[in-house]
C-alpha positions in Angstrom: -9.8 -39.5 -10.2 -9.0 -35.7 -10.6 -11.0 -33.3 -12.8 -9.7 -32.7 -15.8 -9.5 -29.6 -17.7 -10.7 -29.6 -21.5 -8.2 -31.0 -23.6 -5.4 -28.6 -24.3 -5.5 -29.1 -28.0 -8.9 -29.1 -29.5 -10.7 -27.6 -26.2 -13.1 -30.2 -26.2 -14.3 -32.2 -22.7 -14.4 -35.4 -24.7 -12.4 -37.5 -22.4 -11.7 -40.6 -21.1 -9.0 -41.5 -19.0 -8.0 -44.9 -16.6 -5.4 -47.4 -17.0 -4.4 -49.7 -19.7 -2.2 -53.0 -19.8 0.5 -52.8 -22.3 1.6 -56.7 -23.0 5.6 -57.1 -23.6 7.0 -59.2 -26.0 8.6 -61.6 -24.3 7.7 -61.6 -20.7 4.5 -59.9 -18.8 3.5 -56.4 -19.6 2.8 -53.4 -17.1 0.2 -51.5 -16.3 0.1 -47.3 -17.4 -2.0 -44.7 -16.8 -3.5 -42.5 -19.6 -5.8 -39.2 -20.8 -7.3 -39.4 -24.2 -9.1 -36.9 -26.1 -11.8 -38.9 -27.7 -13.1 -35.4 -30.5 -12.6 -36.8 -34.1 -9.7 -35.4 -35.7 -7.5 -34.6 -32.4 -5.0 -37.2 -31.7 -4.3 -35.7 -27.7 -2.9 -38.5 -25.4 -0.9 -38.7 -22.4 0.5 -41.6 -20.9 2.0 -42.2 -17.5 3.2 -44.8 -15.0 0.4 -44.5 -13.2 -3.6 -42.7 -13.8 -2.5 -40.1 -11.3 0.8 -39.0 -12.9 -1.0 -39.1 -16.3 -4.2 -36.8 -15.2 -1.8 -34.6 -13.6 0.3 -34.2 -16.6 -3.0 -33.3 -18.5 -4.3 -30.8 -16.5 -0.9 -29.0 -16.3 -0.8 -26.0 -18.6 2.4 -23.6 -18.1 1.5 -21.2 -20.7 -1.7 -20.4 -19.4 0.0 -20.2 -16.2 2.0 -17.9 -17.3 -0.7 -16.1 -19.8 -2.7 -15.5 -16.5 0.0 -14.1 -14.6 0.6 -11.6 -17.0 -3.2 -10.8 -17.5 -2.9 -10.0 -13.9 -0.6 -8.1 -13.8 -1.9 -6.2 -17.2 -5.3 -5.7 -15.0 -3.1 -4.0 -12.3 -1.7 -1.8 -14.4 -4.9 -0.7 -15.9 -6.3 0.0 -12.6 -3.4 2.5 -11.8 -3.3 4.2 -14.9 -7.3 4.3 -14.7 -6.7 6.0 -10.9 -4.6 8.3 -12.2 -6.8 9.1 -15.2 -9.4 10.3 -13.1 -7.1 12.3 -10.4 -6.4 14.3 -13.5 -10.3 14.2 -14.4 -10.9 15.7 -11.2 -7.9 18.2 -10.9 -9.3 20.2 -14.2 -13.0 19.7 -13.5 -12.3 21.1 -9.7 -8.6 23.1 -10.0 -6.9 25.6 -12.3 -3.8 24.0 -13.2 0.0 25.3 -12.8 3.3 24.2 -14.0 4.0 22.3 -10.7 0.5 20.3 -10.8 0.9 19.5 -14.3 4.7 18.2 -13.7 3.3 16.4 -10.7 0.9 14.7 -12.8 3.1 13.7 -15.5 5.8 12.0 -13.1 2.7 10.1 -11.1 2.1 9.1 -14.9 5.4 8.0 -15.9 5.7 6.5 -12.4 3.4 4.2 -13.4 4.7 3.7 -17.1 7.9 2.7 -15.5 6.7 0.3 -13.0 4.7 -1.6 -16.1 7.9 -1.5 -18.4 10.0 -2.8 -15.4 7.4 -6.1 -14.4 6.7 -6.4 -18.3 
């Protein structure tokens, strides 16, 4: 049995999960696997072939995924532009500036701006 993440709906850990027998009409009935939020008021359930296929369906989440990626990436960026934010602390704290040093820093800025708008 895999650990499941809160459910994806209400956030709560009220779970249960296992396999259920779902009787047929006429003939038999089959076994399936299956993740239920148990939180009054949510109605989150996922049913699979099998318990496996079912808890793997519930823990997978391809906006966060994707939500995390981009926080990443947005923490990266701030890093850079933070760096470059205190090279030009320390150039007017320690250095008179010229033309050249301030066109320097605005392309290491823009640099930057372009790499974000490019990945973003």
């Amino acid at each position: 049995m895999a650990e499941l993440k809160p459910c994806p709906l209400c956030g709560e850990n009220n779970l249960l999960s296992g396999v259920e027998y779902i009787p047929k009409k006429w003939a038999g009935g089959f076994n399936v696997g299956f993740v239920e939020c148990l939180t009054e008021g949510c109605s989150m359930i996922i049913r699979a072939p099998t318990l496996e296929i079912a808890e793997t369906k519930w823990n997978k989440r391809p906006l966060e995924s994707k939500y995390f990626e981009k926080i990443t990436y947005l923490q990266a960026a701030y890093n850079e532009i933070y760096k470059a934010m205190a090279y030009m602390k320390f150039i007017q704290d320690n250095m008179e500036t010229s033309p050249e040093k301030d066109k320097m820093i605005v392309h290491t800025i823009s640099k930057i701006l372009e790499k974000q708008d490019n990945n973003g």
